[in-house]
N, C-alpha and C positions, 0 to 999 in steps of 0.2 A: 260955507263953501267947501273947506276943508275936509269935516263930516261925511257932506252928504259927497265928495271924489273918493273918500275911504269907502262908502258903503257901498258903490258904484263899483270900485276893484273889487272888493268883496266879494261882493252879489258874481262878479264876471269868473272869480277865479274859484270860488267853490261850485259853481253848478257846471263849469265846462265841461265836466267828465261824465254827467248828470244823461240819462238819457230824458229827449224833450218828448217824447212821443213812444207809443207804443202800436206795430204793424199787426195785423192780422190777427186772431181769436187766443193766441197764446195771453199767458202772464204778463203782468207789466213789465216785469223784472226789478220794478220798485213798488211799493206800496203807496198809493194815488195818494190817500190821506196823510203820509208823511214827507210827500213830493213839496218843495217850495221852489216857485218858479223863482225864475234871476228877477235881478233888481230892477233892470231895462223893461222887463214884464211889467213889475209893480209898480212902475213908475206909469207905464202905458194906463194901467189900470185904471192908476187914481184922475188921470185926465182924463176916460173913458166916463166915469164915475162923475166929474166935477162937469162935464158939458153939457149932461142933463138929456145925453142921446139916447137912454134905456126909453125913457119920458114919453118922446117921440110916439109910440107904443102902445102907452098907457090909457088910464082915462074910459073918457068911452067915446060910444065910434064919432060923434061932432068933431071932440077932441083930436082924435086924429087925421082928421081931414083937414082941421086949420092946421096943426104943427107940421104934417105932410106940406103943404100947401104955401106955407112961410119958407120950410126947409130948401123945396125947390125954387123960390127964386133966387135964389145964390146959387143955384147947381144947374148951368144951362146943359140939355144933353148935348154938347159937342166938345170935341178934345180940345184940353186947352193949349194957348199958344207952344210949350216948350212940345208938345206932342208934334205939332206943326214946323217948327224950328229942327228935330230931329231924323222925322222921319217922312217920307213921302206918304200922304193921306189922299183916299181917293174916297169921293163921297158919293153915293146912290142914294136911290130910294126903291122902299118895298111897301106900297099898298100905303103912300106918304110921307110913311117914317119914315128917316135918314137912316142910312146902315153907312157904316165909316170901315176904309180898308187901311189898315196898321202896315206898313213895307218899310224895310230898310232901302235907304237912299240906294245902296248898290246889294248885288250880290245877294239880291233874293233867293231863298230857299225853295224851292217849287215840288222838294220829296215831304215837307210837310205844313202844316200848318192851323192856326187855332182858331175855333169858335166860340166867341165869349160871350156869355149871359150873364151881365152883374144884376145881383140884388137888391133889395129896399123896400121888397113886402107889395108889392103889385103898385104902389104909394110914392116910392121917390126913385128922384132921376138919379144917374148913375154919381158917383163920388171919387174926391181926390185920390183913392186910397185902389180905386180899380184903376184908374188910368197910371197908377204910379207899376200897378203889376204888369199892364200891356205894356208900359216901358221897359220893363226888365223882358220880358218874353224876345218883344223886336229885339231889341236890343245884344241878348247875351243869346239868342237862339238864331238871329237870320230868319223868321219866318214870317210870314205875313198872318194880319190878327183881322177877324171879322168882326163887328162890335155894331150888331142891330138893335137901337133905339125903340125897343118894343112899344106900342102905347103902355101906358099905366094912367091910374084912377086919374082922373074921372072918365076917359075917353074910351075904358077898356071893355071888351069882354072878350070869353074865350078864344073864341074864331075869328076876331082881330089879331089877337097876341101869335097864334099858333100861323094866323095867315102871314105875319110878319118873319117871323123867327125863322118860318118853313121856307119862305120869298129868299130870306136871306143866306141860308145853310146853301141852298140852289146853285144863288151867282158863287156862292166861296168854291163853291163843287165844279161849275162850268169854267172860272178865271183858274183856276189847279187844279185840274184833271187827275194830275197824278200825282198829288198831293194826300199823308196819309193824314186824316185830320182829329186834331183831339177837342171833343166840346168840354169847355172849361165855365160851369158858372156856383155862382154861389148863393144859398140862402135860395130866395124866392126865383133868381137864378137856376140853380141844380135843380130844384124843381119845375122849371121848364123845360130844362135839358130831358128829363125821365119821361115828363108828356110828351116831347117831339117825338119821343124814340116810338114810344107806345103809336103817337098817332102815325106817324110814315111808314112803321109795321102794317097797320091796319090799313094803307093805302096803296101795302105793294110797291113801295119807293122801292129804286132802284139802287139807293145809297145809304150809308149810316155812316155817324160817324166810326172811325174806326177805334174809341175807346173815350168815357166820360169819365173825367174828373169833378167830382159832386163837392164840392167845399160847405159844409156846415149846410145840407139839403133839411128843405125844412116842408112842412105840412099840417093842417089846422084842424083836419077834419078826418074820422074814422079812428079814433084812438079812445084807446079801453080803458078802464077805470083803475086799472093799476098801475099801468105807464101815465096815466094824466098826473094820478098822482103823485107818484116818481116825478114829474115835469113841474109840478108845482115846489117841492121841496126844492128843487134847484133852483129855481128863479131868484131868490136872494142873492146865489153865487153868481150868478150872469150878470154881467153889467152893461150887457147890451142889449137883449131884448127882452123885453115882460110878457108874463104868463097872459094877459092880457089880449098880446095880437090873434091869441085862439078865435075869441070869440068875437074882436073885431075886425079882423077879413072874413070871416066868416059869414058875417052880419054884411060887411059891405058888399063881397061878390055871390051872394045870396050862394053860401058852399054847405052842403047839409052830408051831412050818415043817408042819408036816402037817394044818393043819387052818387051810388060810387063810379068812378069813370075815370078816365085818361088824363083829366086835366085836373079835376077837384080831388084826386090823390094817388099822383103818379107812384108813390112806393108800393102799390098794390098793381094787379095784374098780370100778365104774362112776360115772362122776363128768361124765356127760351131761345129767340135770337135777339136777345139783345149783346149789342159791343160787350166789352171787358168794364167793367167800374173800378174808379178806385173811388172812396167816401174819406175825408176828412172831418172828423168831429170830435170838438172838445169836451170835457167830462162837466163843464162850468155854464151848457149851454142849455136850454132848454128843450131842446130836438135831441139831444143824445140819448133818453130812454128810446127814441123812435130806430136809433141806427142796429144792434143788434139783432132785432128782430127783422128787419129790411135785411141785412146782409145776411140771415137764413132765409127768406125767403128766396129771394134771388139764387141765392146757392143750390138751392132744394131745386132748382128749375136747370141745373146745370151752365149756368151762366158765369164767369169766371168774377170775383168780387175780393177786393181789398179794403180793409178797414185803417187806417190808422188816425190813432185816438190820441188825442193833446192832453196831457196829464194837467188836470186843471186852469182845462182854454177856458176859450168861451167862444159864442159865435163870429166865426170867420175870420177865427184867431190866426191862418197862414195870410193873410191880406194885409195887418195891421202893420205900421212902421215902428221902429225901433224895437221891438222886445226881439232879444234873441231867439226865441220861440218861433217868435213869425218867421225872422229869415231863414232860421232850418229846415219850415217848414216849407215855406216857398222856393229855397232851393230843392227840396226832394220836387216838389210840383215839376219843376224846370225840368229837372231830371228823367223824370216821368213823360214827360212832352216831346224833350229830345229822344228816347230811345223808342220812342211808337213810329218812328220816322224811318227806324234800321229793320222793322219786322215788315214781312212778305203780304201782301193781298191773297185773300183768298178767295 
């Protein structure tokens, strides 16, 4: 016990000065390969590591539809009690699914507020680890959180998911009007945030949101032989998801190179009026070869784009509890959230 409290101050008091992340296209300002995360990271890791979650993933696609399948019966989609205990929740539905509304008991904010798309690979229901971030959002921000239950496997397809998400962005827009609002999701998430945007462009929506925060944005399909590669050598380093889920969502929601479009690989297309982005992505994950090249394209189309990079994350390493990593990182998110709230409509 003694040890492992030494190597704990240790870990806290040499990396504090440590930059955890690096913003926008410049230098790291440290060199990635001699970066060592804190102890509370390493600690994260090796439970990340020991619970057999990369796994989840792996295999091939049978495999995945039972571990999905066992996963979700411990993970009902709805907030669990201290969410209800805290904070006033108001429950709808969109085209069935349940969409859940996050409000502080008093003193709701109505100049802004969030839309959340958590992740799990189109495959699992939402997790302890999102609803612990809606907490912090309500919570330290006052604003009310929109959290639509999207179908996922086996019930899904495109024009369900998009009719949901689309159902639900609606009521958040009609209940705060004058609300500036930020879509926040992650993983298979942010990649639903990129399709909404693409499909309510192409529909002549009336509204967007007005900036997405993409956390560890991911995609299976349209990637070239030198980033897969690139993707494959990281995969060791990732301890949360395997090179694997390429080819098994792929295979599940029949996603092909032949049929590029708005939904089977939102990082591609038109990205001219899209909101502001900002991308989180760790250098440990296997979708990080994919982010350079997404934040030039985007760029290249005049669309304003922020990168910042987790010096040896891994996927939707601002979400995770205990590594210092995470909460730096989730408080710039916070940060980011609150001050979309002080900028003008246009």
């Amino acid at each position: 016990m003694a040890l492992l409290l030494a190597a704990f101050v240790t870990g806290c008091a040499t990396t504090s000065s440590l930059r955890y992340m690096a913003e926008g296209d410049a230098d790291f300002g440290i060199d990635p390969a001699s970066y060592t995360p804190t102890f509370s990271y390493r600690l994260l890791e090796a439970g990340v590591r020991l619970s057999g979650y990369k796994k989840i993933y792996a295999g091939n696609v049978e495999t995945l539809k039972a571990r999905a399948e066992k996963f979700n019966k411990n993970k009902p989609p709805v907030p669990p009690q201290k969410i209800y205990r805290r904070f006033d929740v108001m429950e709808t539905t969109v085209n069935n699914s349940p969409c859940f509304f996050i409000m502080p008991k008093q003193n709701v904010r109505t100049d802004s507020a969030v839309f959340f798309l958590y992740g799990g690979g189109f495959m699992l229901n939402i997790d302890f680890f999102h609803w612990n971030v809606i907490e912090r959002i309500v919570d330290e921000l006052s604003v009310p959180v929109c959290v639509p239950m999207y179908p996922i496997y086996p019930e899904t397809d495109p024009a369900a998911i998009i009719g949901v998400i689309n159902g639900a962005f609606s009521q958040l827009c009609a209940l705060f009007p004058e609300a500036r609002i930020t879509a926040l999701g992650d993983s298979s998430g942010a990649y639903l945030l990129l399709s909404l945007c693409h499909y309510l462009l192409a529909e002549d929506a009336a509204r967007l949101p007005g900036q997405l925060i993409c956390v560890s944005p991911a995609q299976t399909i349209a990637i070239d032989g030198t980033t897969l590669a690139e993707m494959k050598a990281i995969d060791k380093k990732d301890p949360v998801i395997s090179i694997a889920i390429l080819e098994n969502l792929s295979a599940i929601f029949n996603l092909n190179d032949s049929d590029i479009n708005w939904f089977s690989a939102p990082m591609y297309g038109d990205f001219s009026r899209f909101p502001p982005i900002i991308v989180f992505s760790g250098t440990h994950e296997i979708f990080y070869p994919l982010m350079r090249p997404f934040v030039e394209r985007v760029r290249s189309q005049g669309t304003a784009i922020t990168l910042y990079t987790g010096l040896r994350m891994p996927h939707v390493w601002p979400y995770m509890p205990l590594a210092s990593e995470s909460k730096y990182a989730l408080g710039v998110i916070l940060e980011i959230i609150d001050g979309n709230a002080a900028q003008t409509e246009t």
